[in-house]
VEXDREN-2710 file (C-alpha; in Angstrom, 1 decimal):
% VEXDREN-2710
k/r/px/py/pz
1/UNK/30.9/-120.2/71.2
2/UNK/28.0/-121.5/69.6
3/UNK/25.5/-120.1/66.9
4/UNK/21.8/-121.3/67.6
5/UNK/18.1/-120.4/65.4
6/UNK/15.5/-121.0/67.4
7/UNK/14.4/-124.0/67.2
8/UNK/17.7/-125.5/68.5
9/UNK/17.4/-123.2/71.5
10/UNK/13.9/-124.5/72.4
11/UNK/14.8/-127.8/72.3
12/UNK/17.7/-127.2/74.7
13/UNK/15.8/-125.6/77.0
14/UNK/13.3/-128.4/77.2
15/UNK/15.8/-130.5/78.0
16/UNK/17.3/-128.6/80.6
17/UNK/14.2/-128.5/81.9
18/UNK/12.7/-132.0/81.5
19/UNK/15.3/-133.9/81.3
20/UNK/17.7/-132.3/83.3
21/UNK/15.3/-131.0/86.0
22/UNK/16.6/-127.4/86.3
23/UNK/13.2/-125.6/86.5
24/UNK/11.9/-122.9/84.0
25/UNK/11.3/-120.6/87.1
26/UNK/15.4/-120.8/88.1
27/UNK/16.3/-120.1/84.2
28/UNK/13.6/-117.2/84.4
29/UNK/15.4/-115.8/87.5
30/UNK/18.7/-116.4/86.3
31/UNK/17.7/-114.7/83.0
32/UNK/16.4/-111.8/84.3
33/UNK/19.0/-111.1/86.7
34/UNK/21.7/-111.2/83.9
35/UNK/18.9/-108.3/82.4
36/UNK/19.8/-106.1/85.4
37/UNK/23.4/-106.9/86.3
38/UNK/23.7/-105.2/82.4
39/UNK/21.5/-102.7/82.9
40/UNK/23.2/-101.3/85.8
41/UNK/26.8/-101.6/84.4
42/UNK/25.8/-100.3/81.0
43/UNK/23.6/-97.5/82.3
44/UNK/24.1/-96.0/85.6
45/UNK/22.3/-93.0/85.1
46/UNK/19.0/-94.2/84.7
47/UNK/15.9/-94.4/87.3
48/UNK/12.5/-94.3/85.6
49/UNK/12.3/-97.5/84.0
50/UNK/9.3/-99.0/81.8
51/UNK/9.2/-103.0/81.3
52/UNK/7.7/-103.7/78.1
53/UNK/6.2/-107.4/78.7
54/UNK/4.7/-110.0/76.1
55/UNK/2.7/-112.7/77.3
56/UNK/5.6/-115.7/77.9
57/UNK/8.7/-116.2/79.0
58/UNK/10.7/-113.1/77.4
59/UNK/8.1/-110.7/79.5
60/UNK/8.9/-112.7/82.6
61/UNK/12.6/-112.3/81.8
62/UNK/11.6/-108.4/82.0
63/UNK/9.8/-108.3/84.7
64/UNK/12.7/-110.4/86.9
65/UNK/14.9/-107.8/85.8
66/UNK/12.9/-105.0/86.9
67/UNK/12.5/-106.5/90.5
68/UNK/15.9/-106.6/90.7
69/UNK/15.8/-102.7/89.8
70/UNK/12.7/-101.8/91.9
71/UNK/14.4/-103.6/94.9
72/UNK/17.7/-101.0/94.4
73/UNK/15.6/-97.9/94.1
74/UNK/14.8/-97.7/90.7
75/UNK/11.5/-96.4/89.5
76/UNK/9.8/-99.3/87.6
77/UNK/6.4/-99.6/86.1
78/UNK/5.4/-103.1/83.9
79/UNK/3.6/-102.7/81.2
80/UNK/1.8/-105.9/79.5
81/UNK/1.2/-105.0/75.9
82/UNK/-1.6/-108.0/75.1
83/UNK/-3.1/-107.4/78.7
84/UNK/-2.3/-111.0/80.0
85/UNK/0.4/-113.1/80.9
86/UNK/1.2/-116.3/81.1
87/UNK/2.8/-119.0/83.2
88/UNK/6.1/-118.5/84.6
89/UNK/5.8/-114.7/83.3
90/UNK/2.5/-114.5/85.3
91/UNK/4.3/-115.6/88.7
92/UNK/6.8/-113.3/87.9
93/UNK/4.4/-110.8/87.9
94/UNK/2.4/-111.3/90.9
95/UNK/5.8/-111.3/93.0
96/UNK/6.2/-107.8/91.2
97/UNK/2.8/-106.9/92.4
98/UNK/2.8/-107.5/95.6
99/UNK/6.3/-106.0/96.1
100/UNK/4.7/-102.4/95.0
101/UNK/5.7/-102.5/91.5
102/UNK/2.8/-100.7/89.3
103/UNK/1.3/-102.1/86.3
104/UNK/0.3/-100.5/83.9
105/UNK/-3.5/-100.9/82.0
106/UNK/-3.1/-98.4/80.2
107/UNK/-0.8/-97.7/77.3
108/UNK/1.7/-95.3/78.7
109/UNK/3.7/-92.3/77.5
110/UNK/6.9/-94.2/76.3
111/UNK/9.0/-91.1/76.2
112/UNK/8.3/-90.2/80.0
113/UNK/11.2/-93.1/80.5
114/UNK/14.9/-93.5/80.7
115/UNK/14.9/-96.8/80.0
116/UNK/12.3/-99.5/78.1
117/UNK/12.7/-102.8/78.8
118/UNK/11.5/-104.7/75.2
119/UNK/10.3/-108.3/76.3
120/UNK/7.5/-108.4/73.8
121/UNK/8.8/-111.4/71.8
122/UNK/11.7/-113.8/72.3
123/UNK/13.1/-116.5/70.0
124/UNK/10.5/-118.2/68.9
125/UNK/8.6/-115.2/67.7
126/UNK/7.9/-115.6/63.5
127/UNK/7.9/-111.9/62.0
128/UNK/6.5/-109.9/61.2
129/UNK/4.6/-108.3/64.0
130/UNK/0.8/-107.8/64.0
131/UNK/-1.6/-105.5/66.0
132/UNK/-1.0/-103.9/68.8
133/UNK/2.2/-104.7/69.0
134/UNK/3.3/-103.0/65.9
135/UNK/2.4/-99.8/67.2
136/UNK/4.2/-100.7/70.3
137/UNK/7.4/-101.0/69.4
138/UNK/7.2/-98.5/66.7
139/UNK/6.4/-95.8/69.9
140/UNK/9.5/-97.7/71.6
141/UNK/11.5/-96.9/68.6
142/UNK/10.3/-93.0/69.0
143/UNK/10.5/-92.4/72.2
144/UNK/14.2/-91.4/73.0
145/UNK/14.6/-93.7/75.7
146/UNK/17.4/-96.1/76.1
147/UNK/16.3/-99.2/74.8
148/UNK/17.9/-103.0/76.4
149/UNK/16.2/-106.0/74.2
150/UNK/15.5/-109.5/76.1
151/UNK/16.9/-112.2/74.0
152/UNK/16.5/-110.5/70.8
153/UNK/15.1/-107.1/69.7
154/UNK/11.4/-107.6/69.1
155/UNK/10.0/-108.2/65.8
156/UNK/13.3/-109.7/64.8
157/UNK/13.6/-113.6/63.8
158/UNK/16.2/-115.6/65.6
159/UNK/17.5/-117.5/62.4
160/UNK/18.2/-114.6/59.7
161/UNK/20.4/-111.2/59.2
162/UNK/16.6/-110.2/57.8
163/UNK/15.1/-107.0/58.9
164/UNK/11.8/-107.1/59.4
165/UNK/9.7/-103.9/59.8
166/UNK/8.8/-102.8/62.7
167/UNK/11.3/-104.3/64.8
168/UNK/12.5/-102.9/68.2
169/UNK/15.9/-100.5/67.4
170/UNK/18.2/-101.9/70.9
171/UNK/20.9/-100.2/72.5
172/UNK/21.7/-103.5/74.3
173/UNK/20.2/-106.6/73.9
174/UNK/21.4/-109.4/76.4
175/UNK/21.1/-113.0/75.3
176/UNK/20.9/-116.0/77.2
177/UNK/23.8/-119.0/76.7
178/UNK/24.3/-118.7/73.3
179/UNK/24.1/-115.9/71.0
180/UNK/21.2/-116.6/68.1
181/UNK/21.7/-116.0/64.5
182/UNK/20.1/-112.4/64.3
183/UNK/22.8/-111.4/67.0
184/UNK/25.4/-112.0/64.4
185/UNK/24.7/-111.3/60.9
186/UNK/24.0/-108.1/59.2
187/UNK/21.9/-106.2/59.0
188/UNK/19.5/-107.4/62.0
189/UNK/23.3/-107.5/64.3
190/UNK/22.7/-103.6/63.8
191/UNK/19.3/-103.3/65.5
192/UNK/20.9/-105.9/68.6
193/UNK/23.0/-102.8/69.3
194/UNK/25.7/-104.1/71.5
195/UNK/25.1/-108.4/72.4
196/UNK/26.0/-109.6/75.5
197/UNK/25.2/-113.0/76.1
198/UNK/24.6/-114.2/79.8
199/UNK/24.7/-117.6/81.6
200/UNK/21.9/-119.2/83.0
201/UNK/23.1/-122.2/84.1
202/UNK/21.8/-124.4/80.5
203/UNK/24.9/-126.9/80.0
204/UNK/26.9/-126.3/77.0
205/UNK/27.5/-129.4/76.0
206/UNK/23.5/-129.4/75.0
207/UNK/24.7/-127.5/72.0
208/UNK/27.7/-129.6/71.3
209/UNK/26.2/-131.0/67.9
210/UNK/25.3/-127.1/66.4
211/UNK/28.1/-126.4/63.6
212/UNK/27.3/-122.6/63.6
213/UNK/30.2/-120.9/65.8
214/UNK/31.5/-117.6/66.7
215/UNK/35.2/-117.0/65.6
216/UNK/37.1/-116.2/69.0
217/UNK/40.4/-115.0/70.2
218/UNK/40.5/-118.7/71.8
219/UNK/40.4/-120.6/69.0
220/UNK/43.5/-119.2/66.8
221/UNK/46.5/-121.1/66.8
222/UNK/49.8/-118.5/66.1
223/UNK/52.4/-119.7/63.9
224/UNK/55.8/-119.6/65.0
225/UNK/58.9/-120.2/63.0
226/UNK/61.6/-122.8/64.4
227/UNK/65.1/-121.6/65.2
228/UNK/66.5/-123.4/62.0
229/UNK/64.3/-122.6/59.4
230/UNK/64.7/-121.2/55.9
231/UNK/62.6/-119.9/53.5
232/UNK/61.6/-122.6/51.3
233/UNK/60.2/-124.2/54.6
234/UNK/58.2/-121.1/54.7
235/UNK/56.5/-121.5/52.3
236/UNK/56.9/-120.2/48.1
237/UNK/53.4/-118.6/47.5
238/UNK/52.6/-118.2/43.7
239/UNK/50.1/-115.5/42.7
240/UNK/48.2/-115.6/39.4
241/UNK/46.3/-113.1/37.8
242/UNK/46.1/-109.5/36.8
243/UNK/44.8/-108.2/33.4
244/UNK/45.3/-104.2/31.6
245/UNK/44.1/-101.8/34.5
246/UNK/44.2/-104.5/37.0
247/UNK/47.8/-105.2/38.1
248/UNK/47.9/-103.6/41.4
249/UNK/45.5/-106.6/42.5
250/UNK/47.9/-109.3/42.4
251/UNK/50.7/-106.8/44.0
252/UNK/48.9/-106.0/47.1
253/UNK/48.3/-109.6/47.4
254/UNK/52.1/-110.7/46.9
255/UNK/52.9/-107.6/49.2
256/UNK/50.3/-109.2/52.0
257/UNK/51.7/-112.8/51.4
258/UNK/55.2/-111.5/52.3
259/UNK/54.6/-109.1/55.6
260/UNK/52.1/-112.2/56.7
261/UNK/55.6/-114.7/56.4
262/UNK/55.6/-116.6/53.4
263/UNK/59.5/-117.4/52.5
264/UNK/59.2/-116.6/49.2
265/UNK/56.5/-114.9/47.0
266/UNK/56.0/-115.2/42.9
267/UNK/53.6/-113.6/41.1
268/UNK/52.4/-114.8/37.7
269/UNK/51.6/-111.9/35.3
270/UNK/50.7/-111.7/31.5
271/UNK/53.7/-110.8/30.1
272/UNK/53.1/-107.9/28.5
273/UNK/52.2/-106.3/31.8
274/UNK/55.2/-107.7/33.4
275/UNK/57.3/-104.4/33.7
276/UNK/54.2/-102.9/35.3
277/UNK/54.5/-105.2/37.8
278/UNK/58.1/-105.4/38.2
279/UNK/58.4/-101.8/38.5
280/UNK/55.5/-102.2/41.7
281/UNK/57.6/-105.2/43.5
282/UNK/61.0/-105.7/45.3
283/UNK/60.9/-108.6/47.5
284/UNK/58.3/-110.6/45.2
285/UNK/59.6/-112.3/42.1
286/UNK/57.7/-112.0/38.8
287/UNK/57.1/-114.6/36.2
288/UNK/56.2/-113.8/32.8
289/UNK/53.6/-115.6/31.5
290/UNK/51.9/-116.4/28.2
291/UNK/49.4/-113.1/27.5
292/UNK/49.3/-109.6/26.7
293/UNK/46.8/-107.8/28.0
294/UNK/45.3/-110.6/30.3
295/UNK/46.2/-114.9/30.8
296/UNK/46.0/-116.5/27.7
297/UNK/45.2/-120.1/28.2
298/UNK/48.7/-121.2/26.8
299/UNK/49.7/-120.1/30.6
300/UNK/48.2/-123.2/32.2
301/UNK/51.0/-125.0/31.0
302/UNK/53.5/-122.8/32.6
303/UNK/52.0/-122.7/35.7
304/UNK/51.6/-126.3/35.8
305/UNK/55.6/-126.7/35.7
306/UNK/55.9/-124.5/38.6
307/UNK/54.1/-126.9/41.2
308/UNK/57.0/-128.7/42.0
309/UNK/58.7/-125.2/43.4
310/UNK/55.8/-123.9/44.9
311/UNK/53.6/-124.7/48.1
312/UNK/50.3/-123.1/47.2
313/UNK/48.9/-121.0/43.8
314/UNK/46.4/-117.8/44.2
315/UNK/44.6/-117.3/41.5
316/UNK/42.0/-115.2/40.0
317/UNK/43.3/-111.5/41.6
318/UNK/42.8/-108.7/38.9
319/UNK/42.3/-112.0/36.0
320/UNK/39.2/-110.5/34.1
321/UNK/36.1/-112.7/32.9
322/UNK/36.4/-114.3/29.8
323/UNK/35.9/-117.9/27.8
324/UNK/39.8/-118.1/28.0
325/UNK/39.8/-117.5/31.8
326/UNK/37.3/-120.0/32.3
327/UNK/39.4/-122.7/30.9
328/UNK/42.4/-121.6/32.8
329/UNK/40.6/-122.1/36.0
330/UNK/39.0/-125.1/35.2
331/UNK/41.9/-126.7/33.8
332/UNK/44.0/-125.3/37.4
333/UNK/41.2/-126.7/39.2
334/UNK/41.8/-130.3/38.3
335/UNK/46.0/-130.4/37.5
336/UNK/46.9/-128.2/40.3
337/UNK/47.4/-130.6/42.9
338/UNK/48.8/-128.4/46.0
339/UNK/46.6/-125.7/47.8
340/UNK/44.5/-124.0/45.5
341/UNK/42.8/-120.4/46.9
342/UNK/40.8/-119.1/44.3
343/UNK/39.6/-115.1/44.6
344/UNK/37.8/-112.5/42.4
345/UNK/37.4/-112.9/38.8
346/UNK/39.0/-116.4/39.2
347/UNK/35.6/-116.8/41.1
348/UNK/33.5/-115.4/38.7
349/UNK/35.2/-117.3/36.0
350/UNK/34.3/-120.5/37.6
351/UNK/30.4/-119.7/38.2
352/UNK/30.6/-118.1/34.3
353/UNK/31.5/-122.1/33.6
354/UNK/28.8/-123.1/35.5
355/UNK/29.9/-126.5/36.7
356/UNK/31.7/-127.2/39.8
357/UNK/32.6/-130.7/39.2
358/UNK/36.3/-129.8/38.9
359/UNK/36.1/-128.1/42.3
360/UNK/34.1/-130.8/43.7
361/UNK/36.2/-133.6/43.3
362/UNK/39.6/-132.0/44.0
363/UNK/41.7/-134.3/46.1
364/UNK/42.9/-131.6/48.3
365/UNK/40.1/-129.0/48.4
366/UNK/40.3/-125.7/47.4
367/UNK/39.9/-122.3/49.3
368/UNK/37.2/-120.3/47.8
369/UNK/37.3/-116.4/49.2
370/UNK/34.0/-114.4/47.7
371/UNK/32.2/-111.3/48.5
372/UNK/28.9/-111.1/48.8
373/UNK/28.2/-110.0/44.9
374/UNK/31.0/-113.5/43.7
375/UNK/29.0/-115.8/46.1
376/UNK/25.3/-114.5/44.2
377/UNK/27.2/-115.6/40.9
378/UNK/28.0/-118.7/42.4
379/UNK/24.7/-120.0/44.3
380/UNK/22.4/-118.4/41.6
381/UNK/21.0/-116.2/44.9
382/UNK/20.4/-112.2/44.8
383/UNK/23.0/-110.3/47.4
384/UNK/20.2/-109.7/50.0
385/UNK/19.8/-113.4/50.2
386/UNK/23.1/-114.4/50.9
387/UNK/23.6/-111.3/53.3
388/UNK/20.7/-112.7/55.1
389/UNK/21.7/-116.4/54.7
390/UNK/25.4/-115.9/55.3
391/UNK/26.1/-118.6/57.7
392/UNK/24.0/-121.5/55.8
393/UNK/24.8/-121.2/52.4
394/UNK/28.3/-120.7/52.6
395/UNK/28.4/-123.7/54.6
396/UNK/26.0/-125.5/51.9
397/UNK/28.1/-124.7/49.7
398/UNK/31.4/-125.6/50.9
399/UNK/29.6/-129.0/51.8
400/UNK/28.1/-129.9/48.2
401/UNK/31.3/-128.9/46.4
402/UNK/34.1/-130.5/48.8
403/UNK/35.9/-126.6/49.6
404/UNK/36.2/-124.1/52.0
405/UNK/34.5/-121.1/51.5
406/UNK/35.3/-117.5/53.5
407/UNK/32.6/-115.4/52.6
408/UNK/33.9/-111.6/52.9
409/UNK/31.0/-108.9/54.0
410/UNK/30.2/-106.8/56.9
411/UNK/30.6/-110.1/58.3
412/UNK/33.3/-113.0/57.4
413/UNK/32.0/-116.6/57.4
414/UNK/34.3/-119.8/57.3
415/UNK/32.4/-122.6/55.7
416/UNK/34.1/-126.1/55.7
417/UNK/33.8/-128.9/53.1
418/UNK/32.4/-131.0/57.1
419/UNK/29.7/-128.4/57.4
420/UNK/31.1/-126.2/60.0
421/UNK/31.2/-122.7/60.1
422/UNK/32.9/-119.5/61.8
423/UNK/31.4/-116.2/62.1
424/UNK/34.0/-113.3/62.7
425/UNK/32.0/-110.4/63.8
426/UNK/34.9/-108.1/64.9
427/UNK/35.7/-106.1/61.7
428/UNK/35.6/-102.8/60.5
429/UNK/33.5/-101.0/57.9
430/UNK/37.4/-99.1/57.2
431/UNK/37.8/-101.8/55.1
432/UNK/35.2/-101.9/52.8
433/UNK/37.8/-100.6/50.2
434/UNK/39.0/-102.1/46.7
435/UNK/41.9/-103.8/47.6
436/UNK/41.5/-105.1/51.0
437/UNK/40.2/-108.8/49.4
438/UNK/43.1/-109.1/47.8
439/UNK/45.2/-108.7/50.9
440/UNK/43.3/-111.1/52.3
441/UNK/44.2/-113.8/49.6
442/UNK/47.9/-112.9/50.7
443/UNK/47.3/-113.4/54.1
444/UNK/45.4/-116.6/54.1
445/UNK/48.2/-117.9/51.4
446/UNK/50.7/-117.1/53.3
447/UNK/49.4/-118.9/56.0
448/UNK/47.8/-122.1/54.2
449/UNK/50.7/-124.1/53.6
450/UNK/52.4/-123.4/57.1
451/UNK/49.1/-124.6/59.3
452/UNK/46.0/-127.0/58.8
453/UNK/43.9/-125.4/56.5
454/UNK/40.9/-124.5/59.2
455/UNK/43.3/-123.0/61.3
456/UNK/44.8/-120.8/58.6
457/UNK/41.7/-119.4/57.7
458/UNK/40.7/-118.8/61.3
459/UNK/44.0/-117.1/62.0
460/UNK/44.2/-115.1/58.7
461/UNK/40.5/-113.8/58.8
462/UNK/41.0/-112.8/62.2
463/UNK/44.8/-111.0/61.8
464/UNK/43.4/-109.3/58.5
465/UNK/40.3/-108.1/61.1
466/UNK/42.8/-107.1/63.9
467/UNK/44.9/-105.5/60.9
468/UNK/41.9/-103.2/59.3
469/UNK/41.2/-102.1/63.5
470/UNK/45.0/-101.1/63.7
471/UNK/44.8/-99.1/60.0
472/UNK/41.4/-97.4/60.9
473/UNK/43.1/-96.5/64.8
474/UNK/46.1/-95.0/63.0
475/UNK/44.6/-93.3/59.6
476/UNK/40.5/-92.8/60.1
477/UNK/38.1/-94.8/59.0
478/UNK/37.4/-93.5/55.4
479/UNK/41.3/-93.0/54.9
480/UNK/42.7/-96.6/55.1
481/UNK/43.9/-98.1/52.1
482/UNK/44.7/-102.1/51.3
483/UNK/48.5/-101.1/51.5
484/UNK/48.1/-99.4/54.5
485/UNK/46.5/-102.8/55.7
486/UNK/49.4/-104.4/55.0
487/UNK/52.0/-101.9/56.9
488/UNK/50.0/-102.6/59.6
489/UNK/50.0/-106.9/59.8
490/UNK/52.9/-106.6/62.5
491/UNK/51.3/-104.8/64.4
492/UNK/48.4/-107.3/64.3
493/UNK/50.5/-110.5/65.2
494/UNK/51.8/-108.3/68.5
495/UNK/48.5/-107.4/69.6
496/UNK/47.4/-111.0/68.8
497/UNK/50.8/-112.5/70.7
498/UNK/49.9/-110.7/73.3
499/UNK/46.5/-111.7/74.0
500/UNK/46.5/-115.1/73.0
501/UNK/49.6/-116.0/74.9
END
């Protein structure tokens, strides 16, 4: 499913209109009768219902939806906030009229209603909100009622996670065709309340050029292992990193790799933490390598003669910043020429170096998996920036240095070295716990030499999702820990066998 801003949603529905000849009236109708089929299935307990109408097509939207009501016995008053509407709308509302339906010309007592029906502004609305509207929807916001949002939650902007104050607080908001940035990034998803998008009969394929989509259930490909296979076909994950008070980073990951199916796991460890980590491992192998406390640079050459025996390296887990780790990852960067997924400090490393050259110009591109506060390292952005900007500049990113990027936050983003991206909005704040990244690395390495990249990533963001959801159902949300995310990954594949097939 497709990601729109809203601009690309205009100019589809000019064309649908224009060019294809459906008229704005039918998408009005269409629109607004999605409204009430939601209303009615979401909350069956209302009757006194307020429709809060702008002066276009979003109020018109409204004001469908609460003839729809009216006509089933509802009581429904229509309220225009700027005292005019226009076009479309203003049919709409002369229909309403003449049915019975009161408006209102005066501003009413907003908590006298169940339910408030916010079609102020719709996606081509710029915040932030001025006059009489401000007070508007901060008395919407007040009132107690339920509150359903047409298109978006007014106030908001269609094309950022940005907040802007005051914007209408939704219980529901239902969108029309294709859900619109705000919808799904935080922290503007949290105002939408729950999204459902409805269609009104606008063609899909008008959207077929938009590389912003949503990360479904129908796009995963499963794995599944051949009768005669063995576990160098596998795949022989090798995980670098770890430094003094930082080994249990690269062990959840190796522990991830192996419940996810890699054949065989390594992980590289300085060797003077190697018992540490021997004593934390039993199906993973451990490779000494060249370092106390932390990699020294020496290592690189080590690693380097382990290509031949292994599929893909992870690197960066637990690996500390320093002008040695720089050079490691720089040098790994541009010898390493197998799957490369590069986490955590092996992240911050490479935006301590400050050029991306080496990661540019890989022949196979590399797997880059920040969170929010790595990515700001990287792109030179402050955190609320990115969290606002998820979807574009990851994919910017990804596009200007030849990688994939999945940038970890309240929401997960897949950004391709083509330009497209994958929003996974199905998570669970349970695992917003140290660790968790690093089971992610496992997963996705696990994974990454089995399956094209893309649909590794898609599959391992969304069985590491499913996994958290499982962990949080079984534990409680502020209980879950990373290894309890990993005792839970079968669990995930059954529940995603099972809907998938």
């Amino acid at each position: 499913m497709k990601v729109l801003k809203a601009e690309e949603m205009a100019r589809i529905d000019r064309i649908t209109i224009e060019e294809i000849g459906i008229p704005s009236l039918v998408l009005m109708e269409n629109a607004g009768r999605g409204v009430y089929e939601e209303i009615i299935k979401h909350f069956p307990d209302v009757r006194r219902v307020l429709i809060v109408a702008g002066k276009g097509n979003n109020g018109g939207d409204g004001i469908v939806a609460g003839r729809h009501l009216f006509l089933k016995g509802y009581e429904v008053y229509i309220f225009p906030v700027f005292g005019e509407i226009k076009g479309d709308a203003k049919v709409q509302l002369d229909i309403a009229r003449r049915l019975g339906i009161k408006v209102l010309k005066e501003k009413p007592d907003f908590g006298r209603y169940d339910l408030i029906i916010d079609g102020i502004f719709g996606t081509g609305f710029k915040p932030p909100v001025k006059g009489i509207a401000e007070e508007i929807i901060r008395e919407i916001n007040g009132s107690g009622a339920k509150v359903v949002s047409v298109d978006i939650p007014s106030g908001l902007s269609a094309d950022t996670g940005e907040v802007f104050e005051p914007s209408v607080r939704a219980n529901l908001t239902i969108t029309f065709q294709f859900p619109k940035v705000c919808h799904v990034l935080f922290p503007s998803a949290k105002l939408c309340g729950k999204v459902v998008v409805k269609d009104i009969s606008i063609p899909e394929f008008l959207a077929k050029d938009i590389k912003r989509n949503l990360l479904l259930e129908k796009d995963l490909k499963l794995y599944r292992r051949e009768e005669d296979t063995y576990k160098t076909r596998e795949g022989h994950v090798l995980i670098v990193g770890g430094s003094a008070g930082k080994t249990g980073a690269v062990v959840m990951s190796a522990k991830a790799a192996t419940r996810t199916g890699a054949g065989l796991v390594s992980v590289g460890i300085p060797e003077g933490l190697n018992p540490i980590v021997e004593s934390l491992i039993i199906e993973e192998m451990s490779i000494p390598l060249k370092g106390k406390e932390r990699l020294s640079v020496f290592s690189v050459k080590q690693i380097l003669e382990l290509q031949d025996r292994h599929h893909i390296l992870a690197l960066g887990m637990g690996m500390d910043r320093y002008e040695e780790g720089q050079d490691i990852v720089i040098t790994l960067l541009e010898r390493w020429e197998k799957p490369l997924l590069l986490d955590a400090d092996g992240i911050n490393n490479l935006a301590d170096y400050g050029d991306y050259t080496p990661l540019k110009e890989r022949k196979v591109p590399a797997v880059l998996t920040p969170h929010i506060g790595e990515f700001s390292r990287l792109m030179g952005y402050d955190t609320k920036t990115i969290t606002y900007n998820q979807i574009d500049l990851a994919s910017e990113f990804a596009i200007n240095n030849n990688c994939y990027v999945v940038l970890k936050g309240g929401r997960t983003v897949i950004a391709t070295p083509s330009g497209n991206a994958y929003v996974f909005t199905e998570g669970t704040p349970a695992l917003a716990k140290g660790g968790t990244g690093d089971v992610l690395s496992g997963v996705l390495s696990a994974l990454i030499p089995k399956m094209e990249t893309l649909y590794a990533l898609k599959l391992g963001v969304f069985l590491h999702g499913v996994t958290g959801r499982i962990a949080e159902r079984k534990f409680h949300r502020e209980s879950v820990k990373a290894l309890d995310v990993v005792e839970c990954i079968p669990e995930a594949y059954r529940e995603l066998e099972a809907k998938i097939n």
